[in-house]
N, C-alpha and C positions, 0 to 999 in steps of 0.2 A: 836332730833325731829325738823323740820324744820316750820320754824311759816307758817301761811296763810297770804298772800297777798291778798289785795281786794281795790278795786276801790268804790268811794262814791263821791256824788255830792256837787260840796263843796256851803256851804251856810251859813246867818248869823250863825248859832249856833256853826260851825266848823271853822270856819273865825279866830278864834284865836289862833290856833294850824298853820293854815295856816301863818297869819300875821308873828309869829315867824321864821317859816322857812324865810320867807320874808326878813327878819331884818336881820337873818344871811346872808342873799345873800347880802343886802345892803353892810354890816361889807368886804365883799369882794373887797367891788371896784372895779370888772369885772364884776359882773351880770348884774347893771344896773346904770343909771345914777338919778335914787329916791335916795335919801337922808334920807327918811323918809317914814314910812310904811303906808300906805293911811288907814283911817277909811274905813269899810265896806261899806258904801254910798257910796264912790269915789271906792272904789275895783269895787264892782259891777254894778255901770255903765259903766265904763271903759272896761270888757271884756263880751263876748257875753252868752246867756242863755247855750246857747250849749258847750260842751266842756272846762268847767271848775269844774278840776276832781283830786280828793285827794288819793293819795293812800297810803291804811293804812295797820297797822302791829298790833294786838293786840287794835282796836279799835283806834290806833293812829294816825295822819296821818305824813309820815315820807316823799314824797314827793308831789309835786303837780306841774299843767299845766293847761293851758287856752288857751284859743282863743278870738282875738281880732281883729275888724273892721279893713282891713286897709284905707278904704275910705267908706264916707256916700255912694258913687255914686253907682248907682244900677248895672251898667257896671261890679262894682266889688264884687259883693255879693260873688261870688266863690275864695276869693283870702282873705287870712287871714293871722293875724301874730300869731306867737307860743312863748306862753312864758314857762319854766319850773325850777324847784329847788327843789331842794334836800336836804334834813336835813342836818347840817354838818357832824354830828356822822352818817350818812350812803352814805354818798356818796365813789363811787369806788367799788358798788354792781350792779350795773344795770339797779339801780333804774330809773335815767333819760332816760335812755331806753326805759324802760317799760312806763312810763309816754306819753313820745312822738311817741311811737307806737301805743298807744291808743288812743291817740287826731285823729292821721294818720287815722284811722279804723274811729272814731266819724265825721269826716269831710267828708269824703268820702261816709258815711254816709247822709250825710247833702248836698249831690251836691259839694262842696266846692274842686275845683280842684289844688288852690296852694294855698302852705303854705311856709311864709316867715318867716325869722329871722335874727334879726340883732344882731349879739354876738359883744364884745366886744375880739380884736386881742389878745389879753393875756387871755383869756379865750378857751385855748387850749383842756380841757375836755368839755367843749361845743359843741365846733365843730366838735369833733371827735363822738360825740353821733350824733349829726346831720347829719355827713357825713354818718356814719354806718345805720342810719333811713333813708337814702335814697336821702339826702339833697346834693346840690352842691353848691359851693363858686361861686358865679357868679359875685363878686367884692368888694368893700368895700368903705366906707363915710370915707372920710380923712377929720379930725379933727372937725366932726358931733357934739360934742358937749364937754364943761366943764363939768370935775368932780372935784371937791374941784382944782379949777384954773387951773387944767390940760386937754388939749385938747385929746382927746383921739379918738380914730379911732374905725369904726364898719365893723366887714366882714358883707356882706351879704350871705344868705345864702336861697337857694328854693327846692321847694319840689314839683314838678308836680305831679297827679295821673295819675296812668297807666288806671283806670279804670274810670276818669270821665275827658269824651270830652267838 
């Protein structure tokens, strides 16, 4: 029998099933360049009301995704970045898929006509989720920042809607 999948808005009370997944993306050294899992204060002001979405399996939540400002300037209220992770014990299911098809659906949604991200170049099943969601490599930050004293590179990556001009 195959479990139910379901989407939940993630919030202080669920933030710590979240955080974890978090921690393991940290433990990678390709998801991000945090060090350290932010307090729910700093979580939540950092990405926007909309679009930060858990997706759970037996009341769990096994991946998650968000949306975040890329500039205060009102010019770009329509243009956001995408973040997403995956449990470890399920990733290679679909899961970030499903995750970043649903932000896709939420934003457009929201007026919100591009969606950016900045993967890290060794982070090869990232980008291939994002290519597959519709995303294209439009270039990349050469040596954009240190991670534990190593310079490390970010593709970028954009997401136009077809449906908001």
């Amino acid at each position: 029998m195959e479990t139910l999948l379901s989407f939940v808005t993630i919030n202080k009370e669920n933030y710590k099933q979240v955080a974890a997944i978090y921690k393991e993306g940290i433990a990678t050294q390709i998801a991000t360049f945090e060090t350290e899992v932010p307090d729910w204060k700093t979580w939540n002001n950092k990405y926007l009301s909309i679009g930060r979405i858990g997706l759970q399996e037996d009341n769990k939540i096994v991946a998650w995704g968000s949306l975040s400002a890329t500039s205060k300037r009102a010019v770009y209220k329509g243009v956001v970045e995408v973040s997403v992770y995956v449990k470890e014990t399920e990733r290679g299911k679909g899961l970030g898929e499903k995750v970043l098809n649903k932000l896709i659906k939420i934003s457009e949604e929201h007026s919100i006509w591009s969606l950016q991200s900045s993967i890290f170049r060794e982070n090869k099943a990232s980008i291939q989720i994002h290519k597959k969601c519709g995303f294209r490599i439009i270039g990349y930050k050469e040596k954009i920042a240190k991670l534990n004293g190593v310079w490390q590179d970010n593709m970028l990556l954009e997401r136009r809607s077809k449906i908001i001009n």
